[in-house]
TORTORTOR-655149 format. One record per residue (C-alpha): residue number from 1; chain; x, y, z. Coordinates in Angstrom, 1 decimal. Each point is the difference from the previous one (the first is absolute). Example, Ala and Ser with C-alpha at 12.3 -4.5 7.8 and 13.67 -1.06 7.14 Angstrom:
<pts>
(pt 1, 'A', (12.3, -4.5, 7.8))
(pt 2, 'A', (1.4, 3.4, -0.7))
</pts>
This chain:
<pts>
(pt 1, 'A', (26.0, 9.1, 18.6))
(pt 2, 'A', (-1.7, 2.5, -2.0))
(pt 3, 'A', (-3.3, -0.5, -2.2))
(pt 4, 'A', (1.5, 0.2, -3.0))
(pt 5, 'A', (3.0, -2.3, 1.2))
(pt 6, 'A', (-3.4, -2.7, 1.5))
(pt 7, 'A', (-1.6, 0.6, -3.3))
(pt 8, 'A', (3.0, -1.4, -2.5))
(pt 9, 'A', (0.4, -2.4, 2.2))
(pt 10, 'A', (-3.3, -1.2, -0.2))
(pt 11, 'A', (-0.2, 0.2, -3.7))
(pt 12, 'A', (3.4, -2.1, -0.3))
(pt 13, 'A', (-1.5, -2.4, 2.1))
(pt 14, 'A', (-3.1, 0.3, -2.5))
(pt 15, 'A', (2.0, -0.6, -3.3))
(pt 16, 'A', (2.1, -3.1, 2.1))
(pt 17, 'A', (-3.6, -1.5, 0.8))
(pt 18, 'A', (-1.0, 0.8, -3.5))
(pt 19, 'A', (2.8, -1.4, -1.7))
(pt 20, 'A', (0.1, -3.1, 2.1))
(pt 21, 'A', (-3.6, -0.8, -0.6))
(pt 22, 'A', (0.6, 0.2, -4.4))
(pt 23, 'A', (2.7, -2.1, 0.4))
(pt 24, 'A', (-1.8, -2.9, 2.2))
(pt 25, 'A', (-2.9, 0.8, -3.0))
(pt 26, 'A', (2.4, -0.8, -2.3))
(pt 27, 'A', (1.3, -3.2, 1.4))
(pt 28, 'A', (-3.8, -1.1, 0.7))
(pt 29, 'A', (-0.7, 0.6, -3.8))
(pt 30, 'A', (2.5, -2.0, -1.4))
(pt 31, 'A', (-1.0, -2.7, 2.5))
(pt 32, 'A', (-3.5, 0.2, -1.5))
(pt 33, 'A', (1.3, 0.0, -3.2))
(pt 34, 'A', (2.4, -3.3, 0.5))
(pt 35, 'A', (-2.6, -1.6, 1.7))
(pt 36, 'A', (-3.0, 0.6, -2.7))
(pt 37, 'A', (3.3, -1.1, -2.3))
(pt 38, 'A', (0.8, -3.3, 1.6))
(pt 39, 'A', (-3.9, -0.9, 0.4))
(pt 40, 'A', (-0.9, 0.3, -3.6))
(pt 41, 'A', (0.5, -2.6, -2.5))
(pt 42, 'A', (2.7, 1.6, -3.1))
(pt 43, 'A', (-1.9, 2.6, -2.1))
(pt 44, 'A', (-2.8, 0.3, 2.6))
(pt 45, 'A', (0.5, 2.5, 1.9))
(pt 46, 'A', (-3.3, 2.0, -1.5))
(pt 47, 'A', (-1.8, -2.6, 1.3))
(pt 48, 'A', (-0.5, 0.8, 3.9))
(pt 49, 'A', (-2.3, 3.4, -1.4))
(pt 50, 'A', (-2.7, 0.4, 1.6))
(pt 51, 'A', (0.4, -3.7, 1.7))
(pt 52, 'A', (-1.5, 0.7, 4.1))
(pt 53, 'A', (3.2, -1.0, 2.1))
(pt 54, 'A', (-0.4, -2.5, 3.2))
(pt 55, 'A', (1.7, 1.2, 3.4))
(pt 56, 'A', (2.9, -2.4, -0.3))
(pt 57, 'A', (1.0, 1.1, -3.4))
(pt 58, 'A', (-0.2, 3.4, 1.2))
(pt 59, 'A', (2.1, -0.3, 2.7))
(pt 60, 'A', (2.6, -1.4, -2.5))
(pt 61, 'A', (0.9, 3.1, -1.0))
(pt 62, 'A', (0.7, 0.9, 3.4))
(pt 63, 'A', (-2.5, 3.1, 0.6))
(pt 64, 'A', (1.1, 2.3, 3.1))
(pt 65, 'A', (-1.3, -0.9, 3.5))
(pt 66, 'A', (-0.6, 3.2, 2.0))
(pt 67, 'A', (0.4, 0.4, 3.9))
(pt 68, 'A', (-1.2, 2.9, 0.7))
(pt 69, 'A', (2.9, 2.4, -0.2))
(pt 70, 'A', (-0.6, 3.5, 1.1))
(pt 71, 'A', (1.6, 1.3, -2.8))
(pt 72, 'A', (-2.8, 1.3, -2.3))
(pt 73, 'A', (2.5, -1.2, -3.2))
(pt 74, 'A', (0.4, -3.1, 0.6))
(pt 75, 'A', (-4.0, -0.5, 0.6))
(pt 76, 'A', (-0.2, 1.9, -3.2))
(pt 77, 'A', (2.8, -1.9, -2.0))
(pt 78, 'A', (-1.3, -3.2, 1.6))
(pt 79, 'A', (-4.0, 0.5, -1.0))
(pt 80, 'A', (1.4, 1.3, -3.8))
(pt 81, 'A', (2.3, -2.9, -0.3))
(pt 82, 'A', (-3.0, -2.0, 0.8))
(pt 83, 'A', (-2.5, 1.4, -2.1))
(pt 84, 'A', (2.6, -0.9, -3.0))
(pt 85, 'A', (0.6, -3.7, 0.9))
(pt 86, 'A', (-4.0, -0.5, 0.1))
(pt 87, 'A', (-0.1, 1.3, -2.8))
(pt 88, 'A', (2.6, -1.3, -2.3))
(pt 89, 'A', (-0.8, -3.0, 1.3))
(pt 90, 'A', (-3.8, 0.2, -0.9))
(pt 91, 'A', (-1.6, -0.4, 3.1))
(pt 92, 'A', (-3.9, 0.6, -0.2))
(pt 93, 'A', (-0.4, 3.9, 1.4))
(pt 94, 'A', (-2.7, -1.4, 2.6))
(pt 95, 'A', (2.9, -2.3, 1.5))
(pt 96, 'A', (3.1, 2.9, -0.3))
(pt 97, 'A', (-1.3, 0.3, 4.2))
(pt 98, 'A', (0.5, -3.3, 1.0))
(pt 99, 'A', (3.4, -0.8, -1.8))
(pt 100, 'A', (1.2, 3.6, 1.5))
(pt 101, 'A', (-0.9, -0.2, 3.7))
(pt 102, 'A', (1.6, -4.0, -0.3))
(pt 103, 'A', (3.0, 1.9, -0.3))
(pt 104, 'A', (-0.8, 2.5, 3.4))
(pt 105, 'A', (2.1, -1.7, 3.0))
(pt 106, 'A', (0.7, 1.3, 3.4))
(pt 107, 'A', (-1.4, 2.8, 1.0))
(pt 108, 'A', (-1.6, 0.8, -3.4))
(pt 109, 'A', (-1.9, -3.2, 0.3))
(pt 110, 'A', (-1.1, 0.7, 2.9))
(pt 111, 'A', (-1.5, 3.3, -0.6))
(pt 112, 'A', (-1.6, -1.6, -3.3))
(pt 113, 'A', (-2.1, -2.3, 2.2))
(pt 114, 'A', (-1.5, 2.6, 2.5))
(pt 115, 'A', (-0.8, 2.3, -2.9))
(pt 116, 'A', (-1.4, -3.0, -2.1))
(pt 117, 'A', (-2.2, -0.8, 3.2))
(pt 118, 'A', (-1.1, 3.4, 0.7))
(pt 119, 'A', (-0.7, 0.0, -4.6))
(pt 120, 'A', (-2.2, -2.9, 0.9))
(pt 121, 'A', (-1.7, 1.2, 2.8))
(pt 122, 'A', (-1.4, 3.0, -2.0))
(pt 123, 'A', (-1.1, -2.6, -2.9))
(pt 124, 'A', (2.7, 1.8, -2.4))
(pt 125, 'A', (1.1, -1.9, -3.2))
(pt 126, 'A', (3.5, -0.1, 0.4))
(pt 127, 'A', (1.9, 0.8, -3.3))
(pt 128, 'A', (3.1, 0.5, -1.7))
(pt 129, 'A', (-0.8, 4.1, 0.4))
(pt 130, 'A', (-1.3, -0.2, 3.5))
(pt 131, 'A', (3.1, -2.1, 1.0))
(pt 132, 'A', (2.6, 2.9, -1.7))
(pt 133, 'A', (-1.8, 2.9, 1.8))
(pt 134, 'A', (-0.1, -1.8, 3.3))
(pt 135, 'A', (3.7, -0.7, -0.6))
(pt 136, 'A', (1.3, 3.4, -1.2))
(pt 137, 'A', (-2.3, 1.4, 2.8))
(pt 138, 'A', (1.9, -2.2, 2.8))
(pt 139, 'A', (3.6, -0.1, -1.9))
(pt 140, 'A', (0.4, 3.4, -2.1))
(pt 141, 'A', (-2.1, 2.5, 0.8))
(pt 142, 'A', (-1.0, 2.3, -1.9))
(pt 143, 'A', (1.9, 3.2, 2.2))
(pt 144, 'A', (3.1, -1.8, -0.6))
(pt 145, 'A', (-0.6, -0.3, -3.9))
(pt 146, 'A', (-0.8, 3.8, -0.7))
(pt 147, 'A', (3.0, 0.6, 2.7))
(pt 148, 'A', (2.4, -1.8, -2.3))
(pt 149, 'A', (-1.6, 1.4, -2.9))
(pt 150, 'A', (0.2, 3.4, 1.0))
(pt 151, 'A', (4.1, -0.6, 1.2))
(pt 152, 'A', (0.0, -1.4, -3.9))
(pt 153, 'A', (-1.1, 3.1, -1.4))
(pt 154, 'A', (1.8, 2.1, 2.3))
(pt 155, 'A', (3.4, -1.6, -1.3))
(pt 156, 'A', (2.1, 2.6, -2.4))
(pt 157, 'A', (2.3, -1.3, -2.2))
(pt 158, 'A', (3.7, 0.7, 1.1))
(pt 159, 'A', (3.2, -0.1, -1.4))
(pt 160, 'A', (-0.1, -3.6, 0.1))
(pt 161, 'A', (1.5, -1.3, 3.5))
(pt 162, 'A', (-3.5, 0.2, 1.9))
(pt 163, 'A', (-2.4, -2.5, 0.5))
</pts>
């Protein structure tokens, strides 16, 4: 198989991942959307603004759990999809940590517990920012995202049938 053949493989590959992860967006949206729906009394909807969020009624909208997938777009769909259910569901930025790693099982979890302990053992206050560039360090580095970035750029429009 030559480069060229490996490469438009890879980037079909890329558009399926892609493609699969806005759609599952797109169903988790309108879960949000029906849940924040069926929780609010008629003509309140406005209501839940600004309105801090508990973990159960976060978890009603059914955010993402995350296993620890080597593939750097799901940890990246996964920590975006995240990121928008804390916040659309108002959750205080010091706690966006703690509802997010609830969701880390498997292997994910158990990486989030030694690096935790090693955080703690060099007296670090573990945030919401800390927590994304420890995860984007361990789950999408950041080779792979100017790799895929620089396949992106490489792409030239064809007549159509590519990609």
């Amino acid at each position: 198989m030559d480069n060229h053949t490996k490469f438009m493989a890879a980037m079909n590959n890329l558009a399926n991942t892609i493609q699969a992860g806005t759609v599952m967006t797109t169903h988790a949206l309108r879960r949000i959307k029906q849940s924040v729906i069926n929780e609010n009394v008629e003509g309140a909807e406005d209501s839940l603004e600004g309105v801090p969020r508990t973990l159960p009624a976060f978890l009603k909208v059914d955010p993402p759990i995350f296993n620890g997938s080597t593939n750097p777009t799901e940890a990246d769909n996964w920590f975006q999809a995240v990121e928008r259910a804390s916040r659309t569901q108002h959750v205080p930025y010091d706690q966006f940590m703690e509802y997010a790693t609830y969701q880390l099982v498997g292997k994910a979890q158990q990486w989030w517990q030694g690096e935790r302990r090693q955080l703690h053992q060099q007296n670090m206050d573990i945030t919401w920012m800390l927590f994304q560039a420890a995860f984007y360090k361990k789950y999408f580095h950041e080779s792979i995202k100017e790799a895929r970035e620089l396949e992106f750029l490489r792409l030239k429009q064809g007549n159509g049938n590519e990609l």
